[in-house]
C-alpha beads as a LAMMPS data file, in Angstrom:
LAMMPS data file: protein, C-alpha beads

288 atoms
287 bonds

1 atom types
1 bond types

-500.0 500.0 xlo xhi
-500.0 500.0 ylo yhi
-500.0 500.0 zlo zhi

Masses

1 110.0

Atoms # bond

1 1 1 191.451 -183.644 -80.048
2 1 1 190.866 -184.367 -76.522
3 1 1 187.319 -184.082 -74.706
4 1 1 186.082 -180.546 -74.001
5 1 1 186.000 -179.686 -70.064
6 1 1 182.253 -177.782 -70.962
7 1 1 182.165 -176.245 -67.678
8 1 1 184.901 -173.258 -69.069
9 1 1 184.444 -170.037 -70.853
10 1 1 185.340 -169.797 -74.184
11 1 1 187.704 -167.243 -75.297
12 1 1 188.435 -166.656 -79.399
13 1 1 191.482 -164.295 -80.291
14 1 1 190.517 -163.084 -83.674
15 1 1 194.266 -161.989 -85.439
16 1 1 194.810 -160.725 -88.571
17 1 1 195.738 -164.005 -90.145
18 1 1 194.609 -166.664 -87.547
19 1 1 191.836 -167.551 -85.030
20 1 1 192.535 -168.574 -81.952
21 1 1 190.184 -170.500 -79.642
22 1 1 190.531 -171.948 -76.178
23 1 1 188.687 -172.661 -72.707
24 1 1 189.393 -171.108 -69.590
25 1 1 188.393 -173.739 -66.348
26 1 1 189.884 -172.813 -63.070
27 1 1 192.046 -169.943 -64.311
28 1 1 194.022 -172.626 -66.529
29 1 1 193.942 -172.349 -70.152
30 1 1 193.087 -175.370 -71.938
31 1 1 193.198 -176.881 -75.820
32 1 1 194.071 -173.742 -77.010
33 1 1 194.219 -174.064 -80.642
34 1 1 194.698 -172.107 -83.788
35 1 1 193.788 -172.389 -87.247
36 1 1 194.818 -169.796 -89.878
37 1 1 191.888 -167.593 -91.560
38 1 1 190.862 -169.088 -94.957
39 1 1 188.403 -166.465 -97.462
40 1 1 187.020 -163.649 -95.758
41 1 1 185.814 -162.322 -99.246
42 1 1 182.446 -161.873 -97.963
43 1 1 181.279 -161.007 -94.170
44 1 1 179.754 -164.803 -93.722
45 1 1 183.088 -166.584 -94.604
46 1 1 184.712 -165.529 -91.061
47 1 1 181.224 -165.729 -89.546
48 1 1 181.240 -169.538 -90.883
49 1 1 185.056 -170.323 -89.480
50 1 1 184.253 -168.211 -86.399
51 1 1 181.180 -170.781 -85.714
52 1 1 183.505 -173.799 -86.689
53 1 1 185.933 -173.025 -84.175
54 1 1 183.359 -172.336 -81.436
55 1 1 182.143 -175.404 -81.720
56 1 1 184.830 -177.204 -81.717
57 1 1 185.272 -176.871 -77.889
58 1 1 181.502 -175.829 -76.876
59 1 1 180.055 -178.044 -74.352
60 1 1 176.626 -178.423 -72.893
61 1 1 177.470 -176.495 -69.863
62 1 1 179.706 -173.667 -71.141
63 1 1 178.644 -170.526 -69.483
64 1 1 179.700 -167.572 -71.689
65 1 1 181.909 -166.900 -75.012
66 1 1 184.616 -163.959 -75.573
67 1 1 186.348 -162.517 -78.497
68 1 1 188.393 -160.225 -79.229
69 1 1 188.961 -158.586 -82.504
70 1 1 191.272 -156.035 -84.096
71 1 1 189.130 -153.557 -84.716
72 1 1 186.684 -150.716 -83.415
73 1 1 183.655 -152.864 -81.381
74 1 1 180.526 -151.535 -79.473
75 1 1 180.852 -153.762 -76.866
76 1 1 177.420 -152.841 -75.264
77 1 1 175.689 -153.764 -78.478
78 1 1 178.339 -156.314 -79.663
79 1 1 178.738 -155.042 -82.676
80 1 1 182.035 -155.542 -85.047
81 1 1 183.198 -152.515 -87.344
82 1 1 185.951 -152.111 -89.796
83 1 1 188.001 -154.922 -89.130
84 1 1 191.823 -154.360 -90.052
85 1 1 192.720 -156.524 -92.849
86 1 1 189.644 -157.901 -93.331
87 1 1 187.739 -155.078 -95.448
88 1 1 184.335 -157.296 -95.426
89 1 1 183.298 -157.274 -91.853
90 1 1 182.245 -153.572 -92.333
91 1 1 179.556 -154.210 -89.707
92 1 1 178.937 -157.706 -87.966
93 1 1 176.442 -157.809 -85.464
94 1 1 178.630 -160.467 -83.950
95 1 1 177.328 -161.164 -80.810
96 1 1 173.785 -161.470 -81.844
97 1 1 174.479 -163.811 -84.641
98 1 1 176.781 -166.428 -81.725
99 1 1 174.128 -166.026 -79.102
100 1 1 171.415 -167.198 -81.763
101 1 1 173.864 -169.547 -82.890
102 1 1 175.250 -171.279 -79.226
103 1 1 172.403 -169.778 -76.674
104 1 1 175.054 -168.362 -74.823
105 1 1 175.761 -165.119 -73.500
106 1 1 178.634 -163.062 -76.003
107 1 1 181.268 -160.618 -75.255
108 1 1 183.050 -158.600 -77.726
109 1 1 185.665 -156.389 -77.341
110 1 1 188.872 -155.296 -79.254
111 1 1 192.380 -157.120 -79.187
112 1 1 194.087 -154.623 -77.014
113 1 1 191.637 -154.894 -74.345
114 1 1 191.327 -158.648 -73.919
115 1 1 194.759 -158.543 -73.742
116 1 1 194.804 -156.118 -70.932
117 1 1 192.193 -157.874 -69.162
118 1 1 193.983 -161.417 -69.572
119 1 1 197.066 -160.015 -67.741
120 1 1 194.691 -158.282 -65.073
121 1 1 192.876 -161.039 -64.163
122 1 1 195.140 -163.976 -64.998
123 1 1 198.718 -162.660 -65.443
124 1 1 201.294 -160.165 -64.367
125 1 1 198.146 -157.920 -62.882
126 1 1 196.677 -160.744 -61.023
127 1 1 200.152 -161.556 -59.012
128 1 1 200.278 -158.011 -58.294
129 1 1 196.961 -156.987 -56.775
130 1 1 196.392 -153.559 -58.532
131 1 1 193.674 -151.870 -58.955
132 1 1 195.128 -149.706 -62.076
133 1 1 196.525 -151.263 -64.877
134 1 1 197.709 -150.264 -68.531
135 1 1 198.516 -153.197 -71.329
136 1 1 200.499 -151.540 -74.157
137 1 1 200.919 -153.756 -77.257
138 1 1 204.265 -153.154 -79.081
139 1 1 204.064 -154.635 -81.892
140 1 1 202.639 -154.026 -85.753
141 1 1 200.939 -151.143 -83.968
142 1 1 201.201 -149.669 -80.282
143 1 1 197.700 -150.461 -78.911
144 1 1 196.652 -150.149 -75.221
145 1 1 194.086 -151.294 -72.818
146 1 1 192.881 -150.100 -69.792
147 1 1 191.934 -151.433 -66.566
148 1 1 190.888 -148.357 -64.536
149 1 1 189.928 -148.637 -60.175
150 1 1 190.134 -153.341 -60.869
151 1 1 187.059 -152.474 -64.247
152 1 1 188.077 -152.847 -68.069
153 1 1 187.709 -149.271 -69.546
154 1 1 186.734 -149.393 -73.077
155 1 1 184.779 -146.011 -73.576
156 1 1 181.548 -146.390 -75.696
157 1 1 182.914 -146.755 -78.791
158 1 1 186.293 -149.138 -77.479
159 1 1 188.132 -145.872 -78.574
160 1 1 189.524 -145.493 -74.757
161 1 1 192.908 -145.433 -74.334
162 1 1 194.376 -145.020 -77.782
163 1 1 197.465 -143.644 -77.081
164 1 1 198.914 -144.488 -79.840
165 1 1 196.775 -142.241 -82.138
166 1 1 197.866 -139.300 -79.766
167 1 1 199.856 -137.032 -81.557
168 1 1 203.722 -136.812 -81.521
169 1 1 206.130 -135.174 -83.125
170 1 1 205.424 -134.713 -86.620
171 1 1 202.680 -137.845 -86.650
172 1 1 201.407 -140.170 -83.878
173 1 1 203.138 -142.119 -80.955
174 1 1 201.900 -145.448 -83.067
175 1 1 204.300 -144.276 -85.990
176 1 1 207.426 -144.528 -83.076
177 1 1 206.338 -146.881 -80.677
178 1 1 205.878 -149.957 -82.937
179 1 1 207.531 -151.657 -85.568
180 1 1 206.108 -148.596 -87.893
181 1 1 209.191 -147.091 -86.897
182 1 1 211.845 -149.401 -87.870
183 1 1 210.137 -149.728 -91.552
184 1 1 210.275 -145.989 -91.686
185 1 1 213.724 -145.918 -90.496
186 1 1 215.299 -148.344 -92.507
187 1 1 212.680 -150.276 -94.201
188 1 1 213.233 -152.938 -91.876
189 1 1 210.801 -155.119 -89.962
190 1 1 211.819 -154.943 -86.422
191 1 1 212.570 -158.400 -86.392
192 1 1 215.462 -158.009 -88.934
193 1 1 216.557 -154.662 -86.957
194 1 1 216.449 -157.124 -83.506
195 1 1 218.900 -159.829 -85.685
196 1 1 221.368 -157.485 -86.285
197 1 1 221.481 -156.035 -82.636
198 1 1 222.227 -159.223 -80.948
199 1 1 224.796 -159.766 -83.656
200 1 1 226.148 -156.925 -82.404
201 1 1 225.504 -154.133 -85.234
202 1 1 226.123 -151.220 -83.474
203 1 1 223.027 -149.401 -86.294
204 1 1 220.436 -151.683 -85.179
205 1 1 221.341 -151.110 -81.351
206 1 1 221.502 -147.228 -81.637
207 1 1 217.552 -147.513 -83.413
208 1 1 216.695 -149.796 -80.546
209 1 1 218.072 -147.218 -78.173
210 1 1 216.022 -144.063 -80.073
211 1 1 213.169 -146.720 -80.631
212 1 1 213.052 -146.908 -76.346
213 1 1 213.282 -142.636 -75.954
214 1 1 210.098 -142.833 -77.844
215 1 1 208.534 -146.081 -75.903
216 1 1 209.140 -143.872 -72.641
217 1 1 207.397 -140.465 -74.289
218 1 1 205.159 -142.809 -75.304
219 1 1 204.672 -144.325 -71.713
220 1 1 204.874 -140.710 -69.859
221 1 1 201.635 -140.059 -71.708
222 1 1 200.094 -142.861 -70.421
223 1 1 201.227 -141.389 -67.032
224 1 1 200.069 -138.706 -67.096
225 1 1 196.556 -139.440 -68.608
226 1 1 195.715 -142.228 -66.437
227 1 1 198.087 -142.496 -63.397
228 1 1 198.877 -146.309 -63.892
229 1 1 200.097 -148.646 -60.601
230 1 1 201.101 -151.277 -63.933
231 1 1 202.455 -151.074 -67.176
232 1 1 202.418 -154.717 -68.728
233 1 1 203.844 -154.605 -72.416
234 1 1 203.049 -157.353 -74.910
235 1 1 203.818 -157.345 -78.985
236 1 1 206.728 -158.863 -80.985
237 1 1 208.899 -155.553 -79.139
238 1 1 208.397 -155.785 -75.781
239 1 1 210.343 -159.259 -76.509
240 1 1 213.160 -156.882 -77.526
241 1 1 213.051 -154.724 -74.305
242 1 1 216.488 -155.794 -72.991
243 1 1 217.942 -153.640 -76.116
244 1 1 216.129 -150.386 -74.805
245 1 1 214.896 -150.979 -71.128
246 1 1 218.117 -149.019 -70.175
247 1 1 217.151 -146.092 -72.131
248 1 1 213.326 -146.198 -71.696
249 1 1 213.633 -146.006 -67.703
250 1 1 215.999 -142.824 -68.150
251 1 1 213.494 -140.980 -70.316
252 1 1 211.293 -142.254 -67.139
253 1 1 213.201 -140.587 -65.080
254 1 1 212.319 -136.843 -66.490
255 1 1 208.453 -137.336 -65.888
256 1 1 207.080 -134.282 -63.515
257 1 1 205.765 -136.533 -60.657
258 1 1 208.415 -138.069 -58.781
259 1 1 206.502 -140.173 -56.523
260 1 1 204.082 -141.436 -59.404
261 1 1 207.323 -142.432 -61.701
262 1 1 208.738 -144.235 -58.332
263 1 1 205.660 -146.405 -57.483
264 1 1 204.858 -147.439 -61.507
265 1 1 205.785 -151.064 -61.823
266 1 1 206.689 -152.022 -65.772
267 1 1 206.855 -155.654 -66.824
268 1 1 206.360 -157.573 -69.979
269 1 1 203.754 -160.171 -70.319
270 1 1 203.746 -163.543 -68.887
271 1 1 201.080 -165.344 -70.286
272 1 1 200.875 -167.301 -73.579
273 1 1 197.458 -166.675 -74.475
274 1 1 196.580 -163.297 -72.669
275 1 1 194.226 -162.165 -75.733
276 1 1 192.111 -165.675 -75.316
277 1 1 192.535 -165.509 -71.239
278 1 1 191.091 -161.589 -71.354
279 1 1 188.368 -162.471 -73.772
280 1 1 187.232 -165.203 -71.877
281 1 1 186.882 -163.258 -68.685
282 1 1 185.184 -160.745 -70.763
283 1 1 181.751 -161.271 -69.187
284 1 1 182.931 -161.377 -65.508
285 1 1 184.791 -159.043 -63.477
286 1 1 188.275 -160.518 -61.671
287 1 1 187.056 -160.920 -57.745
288 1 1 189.086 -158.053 -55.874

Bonds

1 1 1 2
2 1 2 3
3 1 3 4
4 1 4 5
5 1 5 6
6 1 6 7
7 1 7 8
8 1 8 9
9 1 9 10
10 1 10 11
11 1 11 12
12 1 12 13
13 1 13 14
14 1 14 15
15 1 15 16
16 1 16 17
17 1 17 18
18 1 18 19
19 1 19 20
20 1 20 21
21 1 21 22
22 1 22 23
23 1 23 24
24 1 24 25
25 1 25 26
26 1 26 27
27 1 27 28
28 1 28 29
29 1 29 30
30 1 30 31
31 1 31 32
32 1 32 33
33 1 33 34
34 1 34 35
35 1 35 36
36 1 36 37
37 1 37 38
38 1 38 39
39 1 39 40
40 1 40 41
41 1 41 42
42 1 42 43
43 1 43 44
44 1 44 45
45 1 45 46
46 1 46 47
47 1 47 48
48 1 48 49
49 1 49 50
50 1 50 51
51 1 51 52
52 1 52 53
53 1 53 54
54 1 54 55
55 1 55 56
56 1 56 57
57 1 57 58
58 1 58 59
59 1 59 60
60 1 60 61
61 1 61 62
62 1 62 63
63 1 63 64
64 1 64 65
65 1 65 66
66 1 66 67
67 1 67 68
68 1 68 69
69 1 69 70
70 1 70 71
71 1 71 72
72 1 72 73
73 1 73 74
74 1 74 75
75 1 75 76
76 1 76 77
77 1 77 78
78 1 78 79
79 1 79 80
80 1 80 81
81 1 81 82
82 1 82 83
83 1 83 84
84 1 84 85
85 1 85 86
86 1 86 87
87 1 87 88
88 1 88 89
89 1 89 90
90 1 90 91
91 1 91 92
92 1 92 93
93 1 93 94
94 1 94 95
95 1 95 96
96 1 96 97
97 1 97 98
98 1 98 99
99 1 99 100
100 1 100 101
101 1 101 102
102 1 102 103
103 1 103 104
104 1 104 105
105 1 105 106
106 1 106 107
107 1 107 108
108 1 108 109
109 1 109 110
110 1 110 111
111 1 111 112
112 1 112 113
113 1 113 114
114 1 114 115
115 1 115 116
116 1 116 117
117 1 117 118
118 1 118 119
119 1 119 120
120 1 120 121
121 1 121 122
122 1 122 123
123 1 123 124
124 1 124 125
125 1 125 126
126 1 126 127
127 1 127 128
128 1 128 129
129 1 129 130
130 1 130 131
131 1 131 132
132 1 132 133
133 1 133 134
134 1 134 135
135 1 135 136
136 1 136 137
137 1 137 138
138 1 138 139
139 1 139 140
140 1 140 141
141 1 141 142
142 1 142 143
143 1 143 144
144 1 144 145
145 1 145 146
146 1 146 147
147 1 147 148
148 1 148 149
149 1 149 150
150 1 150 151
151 1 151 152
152 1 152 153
153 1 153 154
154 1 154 155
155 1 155 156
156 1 156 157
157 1 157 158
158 1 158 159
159 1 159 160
160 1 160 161
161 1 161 162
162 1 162 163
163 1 163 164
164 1 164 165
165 1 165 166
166 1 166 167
167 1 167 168
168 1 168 169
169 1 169 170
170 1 170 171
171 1 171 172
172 1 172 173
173 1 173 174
174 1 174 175
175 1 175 176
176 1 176 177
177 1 177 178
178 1 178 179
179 1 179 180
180 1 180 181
181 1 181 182
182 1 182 183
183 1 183 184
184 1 184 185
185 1 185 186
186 1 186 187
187 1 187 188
188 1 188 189
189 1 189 190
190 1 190 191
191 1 191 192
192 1 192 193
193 1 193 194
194 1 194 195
195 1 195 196
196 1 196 197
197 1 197 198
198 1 198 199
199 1 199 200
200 1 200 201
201 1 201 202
202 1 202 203
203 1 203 204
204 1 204 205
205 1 205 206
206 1 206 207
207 1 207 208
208 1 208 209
209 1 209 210
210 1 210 211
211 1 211 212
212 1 212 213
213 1 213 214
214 1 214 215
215 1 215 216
216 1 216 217
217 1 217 218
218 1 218 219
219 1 219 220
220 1 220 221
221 1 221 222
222 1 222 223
223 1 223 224
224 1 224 225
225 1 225 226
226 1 226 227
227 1 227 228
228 1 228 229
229 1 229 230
230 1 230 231
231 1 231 232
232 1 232 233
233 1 233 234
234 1 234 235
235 1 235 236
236 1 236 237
237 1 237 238
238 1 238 239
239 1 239 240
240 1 240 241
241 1 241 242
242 1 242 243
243 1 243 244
244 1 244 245
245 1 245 246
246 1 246 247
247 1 247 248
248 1 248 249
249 1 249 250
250 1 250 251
251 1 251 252
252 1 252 253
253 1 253 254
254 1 254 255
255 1 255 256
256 1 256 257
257 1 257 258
258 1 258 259
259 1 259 260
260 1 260 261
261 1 261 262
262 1 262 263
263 1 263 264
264 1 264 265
265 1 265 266
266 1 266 267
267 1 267 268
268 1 268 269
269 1 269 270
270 1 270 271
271 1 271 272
272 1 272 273
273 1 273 274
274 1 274 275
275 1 275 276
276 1 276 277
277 1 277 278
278 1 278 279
279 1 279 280
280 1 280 281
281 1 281 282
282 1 282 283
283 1 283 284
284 1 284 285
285 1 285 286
286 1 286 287
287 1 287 288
C-alpha cells in the first residue's frame, strides 16, 4: 500500500458484508480500500476490524474520522444500535471507543445519510449548488437522506426521512421501491429481473415499468414532505433506471404542484464512493 496523505479525513462505509475505508484530501478520494467483514459473533470482533482498518490509513495529522453504518445511530452521542445483519452490535458506543482509540474527533451517522451528504458536498449536489437535497437508495431497501436549507437532517434519533417505512398500499413504500419487490413478485432478485429485460423479456420489462409507478409514488411523497430542489438516487436500481425513467416521470407528472414537479431535478449518483465521501465530511459542513 502506498503512503498515507495524513492531512485527509477519514471516511469508513460500514456494509453489511464489507468495510470500506478511505481518505478524503482536497475533495479527491484516495486509497479507498475494502476488506470483507470476518466474525462479528461478539460486539468487539467488528470493533477490532473497525480499528484495523482505521489504522491502516491514519496519519499523524488526520483531522477527523466518519462512518457510516446501516443502522439506527445517535449521532449527537455517537452511539451505534441494532445493526442490520450484525445482531451483536446491540449498542456500541462507537465514537467514544475511536476517539479513545485515535484522539480524534468521531462522526457517526447511518448509511443513507453519508451517502446523501457525499453527493451534496462532493457529487451531483455539489455541481448543482442547491440548498435542498434528497438521496434515495434503491437498492436491498429504499433508504433516504436528507440535506435540508445546504445542513444534513438526521432527526435525533437518525429516524428523519424514512420514507420508506411510510405506509403504502397494503405495506410500506420500502416493500415497492426496492428490490423487496421483485422477490415478492417473482422471487427474483432484481438483478435476475434486470437480465431478462435487456434480453428483451417483455415480463421483466412490464415489472420494471410497475416497479417505476411505485418509485414515482414513492418520490411524490418525498415531494410533498420536504419540497426537494434534488433527487439523487443510488442502490443496485437506480442503475436500472433507463427501464422505468419513462414511466416514473409520468407518474411525476400527476403531483398537485406544478411548478414544484417542474423545477425538481432527478439524477442518479456519480460518485464511486459517496457513502465514504459523506462520512468523511461528516464533521464539517460543505462551504455554501
Amino acid at each position: 500500500m502506498h503512503s498515507v496523505h495524513s492531512n485527509g479525513a477519514i471516511g469508513v462505509d460500514l456494509g453489511a458484508t464489507n468495510l470500506r475505508v478511505g481518505v478524503i484530501e482536497n475533495g479527491e478520494l484516495d486509497i479507498p480500500y475494502s476488506v470483507p467483514i470476518q466474525n462479528t459473533e461478539t460486539p468487539e470482533d467488528l470493533i477490532e476490524q473497525l480499528v484495523e482498518g482505521v489504522r491502516m490509513v491514519v496519519g499523524p495529522h488526520t483531522p477527523s474520522i466518519g462512518i457510516g453504518v446501516p443502522s439506527v445511530v445517535d449521532p449527537d452521542k455517537g452511539i451505534v444500535y441494532d445493526v442490520q445483519n450484525i445482531p451483536s452490535w446491540k449498542e456500541v458506543h462507537l465514537a467514544d471507543i475511536l476517539e479513545k482509540e485515535f484522539s480524534v474527533p468521531v462522526a457517526i451517522n447511518n448509511d443513507a445519510n453519508c451517502f446523501a451528504w457525499g453527493e451534496y458536498c462532493h457529487g451531483v449536489g455539489a455541481t448543482h449548488s442547491v440548498r435542498s437535497m434528497i438521496g434515495l437508495i434503491l437498492g436491498t431497501g429504499f433508504g433516504s437522506g436528507l440535506v435540508l436549507d445546504g445542513r444534513l437532517y438526521s432527526g435525533p434519533h437518525c429516524g428523519a426521512g424514512e420514507v420508506g417505512m411510510l405506509p403504502y398500499k397494503e405495506s410500506i413504500f420500502e416493500h415497492y421501491c426496492s428490490g423487496q419487490f421483485f422477490e415478492r413478485e417473482v422471487q427474483q432478485s432484481g438483478a435476475e429481473v434486470y437480465e431478462r429485460a435487456i434480453q428483451g423479456d417483455p415480463k421483466a420489462i412490464e415489472l420494471f415499468q410497475e416497479f417505476g409507478r411505485h418509485v414515482g409514488m414513492g418520490i411524490q411523497a418525498v415531494m410533498y414532505a420536504y419540497d426537494p430542489e434534488l433527487i439523487v438516487l443510488g442502490g443496485s436500481a437506480a442503475k436500472a433506471l433507463h427501464l422505468y425513467e419513462d414511466v416514473l416521470h409520468q407518474t411525476l407528472d400527476a403531483f398537485a404542484y406544478k411548478q414544484q414537479r417542474k423545477d425538481l431535478v432527478i439524477k442518479t449518483t456519480t460518485l464511486q464512493n459517496a457513502g465514504i465521501y459523506g462520512a468523511a465530511s461528516l464533521t464539517h459542513s460543505r462551504s455554501q
